[in-house]
TORLUMVEX-799638 format. One record per residue: residue in three letters; x, y, z of N, C-alpha, C in turn; residue number from 1. Coordinates in steps of 0.1 Angstrom, whole numbers. Layout:
N
@resn=ala&neast=X&nnorth=Y&nup=Z&caeast=X&canorth=Y&caup=Z&ceast=X&cnorth=Y&cup=Z&resi=NUM $
...
***
This chain:
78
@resn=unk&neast=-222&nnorth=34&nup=-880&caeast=-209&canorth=38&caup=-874&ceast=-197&cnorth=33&cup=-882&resi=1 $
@resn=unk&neast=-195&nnorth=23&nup=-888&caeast=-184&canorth=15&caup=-896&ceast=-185&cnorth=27&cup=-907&resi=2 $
@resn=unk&neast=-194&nnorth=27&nup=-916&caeast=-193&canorth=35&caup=-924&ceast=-189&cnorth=49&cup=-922&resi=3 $
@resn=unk&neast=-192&nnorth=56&nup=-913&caeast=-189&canorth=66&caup=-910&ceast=-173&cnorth=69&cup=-907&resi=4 $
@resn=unk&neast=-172&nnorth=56&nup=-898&caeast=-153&canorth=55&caup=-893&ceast=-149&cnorth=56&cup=-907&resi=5 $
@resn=unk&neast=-148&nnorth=48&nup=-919&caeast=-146&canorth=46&caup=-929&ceast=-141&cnorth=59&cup=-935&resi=6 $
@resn=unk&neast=-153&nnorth=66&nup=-936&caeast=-153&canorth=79&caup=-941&ceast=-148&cnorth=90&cup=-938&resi=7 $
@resn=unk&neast=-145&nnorth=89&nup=-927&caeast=-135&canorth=98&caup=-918&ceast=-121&cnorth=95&cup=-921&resi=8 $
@resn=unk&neast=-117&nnorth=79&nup=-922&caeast=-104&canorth=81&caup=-922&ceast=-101&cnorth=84&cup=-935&resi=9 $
@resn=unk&neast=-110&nnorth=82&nup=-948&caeast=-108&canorth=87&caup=-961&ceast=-101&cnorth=102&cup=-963&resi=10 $
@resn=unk&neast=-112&nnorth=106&nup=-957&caeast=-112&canorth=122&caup=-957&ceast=-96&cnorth=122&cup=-948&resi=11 $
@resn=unk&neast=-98&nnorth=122&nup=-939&caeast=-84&canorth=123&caup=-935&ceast=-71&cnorth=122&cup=-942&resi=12 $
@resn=unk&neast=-72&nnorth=111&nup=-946&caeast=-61&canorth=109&caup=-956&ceast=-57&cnorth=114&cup=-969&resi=13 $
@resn=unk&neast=-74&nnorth=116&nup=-979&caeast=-75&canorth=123&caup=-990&ceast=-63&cnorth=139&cup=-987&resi=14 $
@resn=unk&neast=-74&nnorth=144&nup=-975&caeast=-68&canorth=156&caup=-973&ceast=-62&cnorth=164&cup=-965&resi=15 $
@resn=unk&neast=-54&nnorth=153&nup=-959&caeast=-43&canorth=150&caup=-947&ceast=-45&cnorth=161&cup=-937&resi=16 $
@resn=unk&neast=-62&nnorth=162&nup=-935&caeast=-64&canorth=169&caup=-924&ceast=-62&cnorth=166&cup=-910&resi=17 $
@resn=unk&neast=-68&nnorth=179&nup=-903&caeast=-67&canorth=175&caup=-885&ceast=-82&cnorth=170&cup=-881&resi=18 $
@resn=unk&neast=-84&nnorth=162&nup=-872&caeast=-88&canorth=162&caup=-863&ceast=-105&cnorth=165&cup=-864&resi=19 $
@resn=unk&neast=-98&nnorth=182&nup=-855&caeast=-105&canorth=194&caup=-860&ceast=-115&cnorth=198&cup=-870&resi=20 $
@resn=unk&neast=-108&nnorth=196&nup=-884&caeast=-114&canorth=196&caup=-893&ceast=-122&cnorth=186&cup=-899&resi=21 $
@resn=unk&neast=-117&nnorth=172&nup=-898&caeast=-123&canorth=163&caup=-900&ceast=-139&cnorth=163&cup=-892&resi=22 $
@resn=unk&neast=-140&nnorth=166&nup=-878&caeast=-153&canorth=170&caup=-870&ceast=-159&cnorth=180&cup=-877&resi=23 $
@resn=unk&neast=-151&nnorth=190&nup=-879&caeast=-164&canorth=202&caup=-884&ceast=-169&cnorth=197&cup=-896&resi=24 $
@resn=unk&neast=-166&nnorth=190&nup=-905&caeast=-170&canorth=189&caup=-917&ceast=-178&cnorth=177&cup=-918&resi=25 $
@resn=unk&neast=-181&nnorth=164&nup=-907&caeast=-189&canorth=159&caup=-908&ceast=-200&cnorth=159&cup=-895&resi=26 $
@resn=unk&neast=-197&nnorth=167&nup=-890&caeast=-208&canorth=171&caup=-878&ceast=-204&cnorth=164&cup=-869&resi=27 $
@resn=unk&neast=-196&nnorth=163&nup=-859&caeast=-193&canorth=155&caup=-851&ceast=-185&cnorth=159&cup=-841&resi=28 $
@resn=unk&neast=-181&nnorth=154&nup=-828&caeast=-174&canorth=162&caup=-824&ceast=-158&cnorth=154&cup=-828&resi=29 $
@resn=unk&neast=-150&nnorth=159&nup=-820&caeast=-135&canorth=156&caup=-822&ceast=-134&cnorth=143&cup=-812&resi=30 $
@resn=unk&neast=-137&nnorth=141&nup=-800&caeast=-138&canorth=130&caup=-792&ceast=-147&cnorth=119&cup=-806&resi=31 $
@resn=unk&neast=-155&nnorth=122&nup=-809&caeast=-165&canorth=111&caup=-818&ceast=-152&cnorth=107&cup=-832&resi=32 $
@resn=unk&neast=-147&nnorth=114&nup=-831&caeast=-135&canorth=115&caup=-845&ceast=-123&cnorth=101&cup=-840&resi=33 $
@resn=unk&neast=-117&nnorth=104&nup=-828&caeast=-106&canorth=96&caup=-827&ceast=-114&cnorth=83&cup=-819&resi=34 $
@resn=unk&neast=-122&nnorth=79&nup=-814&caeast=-129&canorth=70&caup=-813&ceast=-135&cnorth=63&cup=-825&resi=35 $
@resn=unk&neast=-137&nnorth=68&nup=-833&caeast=-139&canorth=63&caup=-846&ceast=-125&cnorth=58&cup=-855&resi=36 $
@resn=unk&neast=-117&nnorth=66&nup=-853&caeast=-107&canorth=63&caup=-860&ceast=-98&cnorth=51&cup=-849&resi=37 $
@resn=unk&neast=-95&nnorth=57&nup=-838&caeast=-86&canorth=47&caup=-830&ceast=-93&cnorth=29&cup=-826&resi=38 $
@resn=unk&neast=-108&nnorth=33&nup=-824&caeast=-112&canorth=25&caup=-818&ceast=-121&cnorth=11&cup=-823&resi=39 $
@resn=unk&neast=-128&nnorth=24&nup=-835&caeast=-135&canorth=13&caup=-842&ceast=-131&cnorth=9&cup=-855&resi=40 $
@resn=unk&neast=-123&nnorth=13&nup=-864&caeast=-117&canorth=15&caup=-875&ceast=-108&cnorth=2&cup=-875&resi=41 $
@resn=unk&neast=-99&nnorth=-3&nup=-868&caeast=-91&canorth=-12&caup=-870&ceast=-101&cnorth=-24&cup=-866&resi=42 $
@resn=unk&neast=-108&nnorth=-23&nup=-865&caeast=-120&canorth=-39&caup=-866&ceast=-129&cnorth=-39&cup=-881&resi=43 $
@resn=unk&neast=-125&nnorth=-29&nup=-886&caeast=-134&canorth=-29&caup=-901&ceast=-126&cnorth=-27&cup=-911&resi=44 $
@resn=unk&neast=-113&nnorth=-20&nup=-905&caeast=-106&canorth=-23&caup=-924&ceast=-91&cnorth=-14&cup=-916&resi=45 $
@resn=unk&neast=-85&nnorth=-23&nup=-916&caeast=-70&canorth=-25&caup=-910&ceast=-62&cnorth=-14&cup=-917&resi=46 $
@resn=unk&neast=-64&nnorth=-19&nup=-929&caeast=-53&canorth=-6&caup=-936&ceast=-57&cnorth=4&cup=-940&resi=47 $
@resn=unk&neast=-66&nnorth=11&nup=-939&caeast=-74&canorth=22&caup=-938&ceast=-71&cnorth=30&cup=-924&resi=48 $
@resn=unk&neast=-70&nnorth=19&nup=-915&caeast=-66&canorth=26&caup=-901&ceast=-53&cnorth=26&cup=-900&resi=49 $
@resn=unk&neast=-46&nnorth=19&nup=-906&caeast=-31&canorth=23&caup=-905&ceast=-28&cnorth=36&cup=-913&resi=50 $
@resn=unk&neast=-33&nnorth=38&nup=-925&caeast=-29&canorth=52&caup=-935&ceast=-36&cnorth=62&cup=-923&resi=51 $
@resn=unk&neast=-45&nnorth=61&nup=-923&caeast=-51&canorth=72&caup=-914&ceast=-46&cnorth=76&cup=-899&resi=52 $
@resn=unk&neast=-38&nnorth=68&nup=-893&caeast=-31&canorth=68&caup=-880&ceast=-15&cnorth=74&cup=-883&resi=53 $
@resn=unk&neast=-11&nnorth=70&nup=-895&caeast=-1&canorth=78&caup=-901&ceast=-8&cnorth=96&cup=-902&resi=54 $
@resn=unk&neast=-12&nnorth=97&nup=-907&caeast=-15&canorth=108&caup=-911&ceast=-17&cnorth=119&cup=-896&resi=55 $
@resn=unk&neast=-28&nnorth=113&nup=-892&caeast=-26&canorth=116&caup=-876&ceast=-15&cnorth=121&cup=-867&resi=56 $
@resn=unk&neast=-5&nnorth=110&nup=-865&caeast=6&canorth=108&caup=-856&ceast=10&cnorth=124&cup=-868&resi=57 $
@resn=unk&neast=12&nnorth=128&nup=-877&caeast=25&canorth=133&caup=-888&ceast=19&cnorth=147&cup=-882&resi=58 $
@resn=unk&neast=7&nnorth=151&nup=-879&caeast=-1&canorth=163&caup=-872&ceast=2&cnorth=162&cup=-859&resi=59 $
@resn=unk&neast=4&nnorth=152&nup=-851&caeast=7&canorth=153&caup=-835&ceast=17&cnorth=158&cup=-835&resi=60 $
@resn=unk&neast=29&nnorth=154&nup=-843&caeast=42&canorth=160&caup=-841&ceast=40&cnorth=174&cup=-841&resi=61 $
@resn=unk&neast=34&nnorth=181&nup=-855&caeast=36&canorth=193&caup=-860&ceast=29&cnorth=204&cup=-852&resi=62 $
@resn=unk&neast=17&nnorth=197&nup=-842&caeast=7&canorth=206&caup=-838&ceast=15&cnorth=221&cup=-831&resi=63 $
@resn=unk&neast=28&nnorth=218&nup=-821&caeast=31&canorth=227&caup=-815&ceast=37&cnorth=235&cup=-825&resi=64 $
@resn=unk&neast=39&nnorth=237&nup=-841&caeast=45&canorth=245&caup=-848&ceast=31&cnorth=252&cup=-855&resi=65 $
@resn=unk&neast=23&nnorth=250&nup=-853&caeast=12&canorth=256&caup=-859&ceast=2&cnorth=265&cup=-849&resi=66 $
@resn=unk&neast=6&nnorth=259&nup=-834&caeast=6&canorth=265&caup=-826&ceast=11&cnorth=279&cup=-823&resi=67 $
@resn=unk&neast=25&nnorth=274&nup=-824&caeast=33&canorth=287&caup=-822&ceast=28&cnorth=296&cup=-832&resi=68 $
@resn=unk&neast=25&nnorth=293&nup=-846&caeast=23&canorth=303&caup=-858&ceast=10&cnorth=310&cup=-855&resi=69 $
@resn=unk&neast=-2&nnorth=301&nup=-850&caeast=-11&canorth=309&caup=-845&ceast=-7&cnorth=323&cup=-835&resi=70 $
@resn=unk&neast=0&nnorth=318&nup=-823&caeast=2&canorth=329&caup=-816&ceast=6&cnorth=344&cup=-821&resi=71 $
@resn=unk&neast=23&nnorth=336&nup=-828&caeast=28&canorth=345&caup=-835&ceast=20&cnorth=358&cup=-845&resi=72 $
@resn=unk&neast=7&nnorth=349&nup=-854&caeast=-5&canorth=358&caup=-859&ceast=-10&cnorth=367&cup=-854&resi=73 $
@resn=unk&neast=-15&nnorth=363&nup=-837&caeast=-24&canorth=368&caup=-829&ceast=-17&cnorth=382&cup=-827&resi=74 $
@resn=unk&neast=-5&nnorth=381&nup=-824&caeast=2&canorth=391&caup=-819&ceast=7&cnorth=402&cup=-829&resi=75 $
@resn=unk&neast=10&nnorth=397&nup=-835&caeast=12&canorth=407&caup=-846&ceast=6&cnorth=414&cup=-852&resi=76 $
@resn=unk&neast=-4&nnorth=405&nup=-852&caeast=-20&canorth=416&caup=-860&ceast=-18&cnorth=408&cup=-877&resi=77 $
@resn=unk&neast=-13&nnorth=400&nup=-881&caeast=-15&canorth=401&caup=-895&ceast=-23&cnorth=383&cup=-897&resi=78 $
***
């Protein structure tokens, strides 16, 4: 599990993904993601969880704009 948290928040950070993505790409779910990241990550390597909690938080803000752009797609057709 350490290692795995590890690896998660790498990826995250490398490729300032969501969440989301971060799960689909290592088989896991999204609950298994932020328990890893929130929970067990700052007992194994502090600053690793901090860059990665950044990155995070910087997606929480933006989600409702990505949101909207989804919809916006949906409807439009393109």
């Amino acid at each position: 599990m350490e290692q795995r948290a590890c690896d998660l928040a790498a990826y995250i950070i490398e490729n300032r993904t969501t969440v989301r993505d971060a799960a689909q790409k290592f088989g896991v779910s999204k609950s298994t993601v932020h328990k890893d990241i929130s929970e067990r990550l700052p007992h194994y390597n502090r600053s690793l969880y901090l860059q990665a909690k950044a990155v995070l938080e910087e997606n929480k803000a933006q989600r409702h704009i990505r949101g909207g752009l989804a919809t916006r797609k949906k409807y439009k057709g393109a």
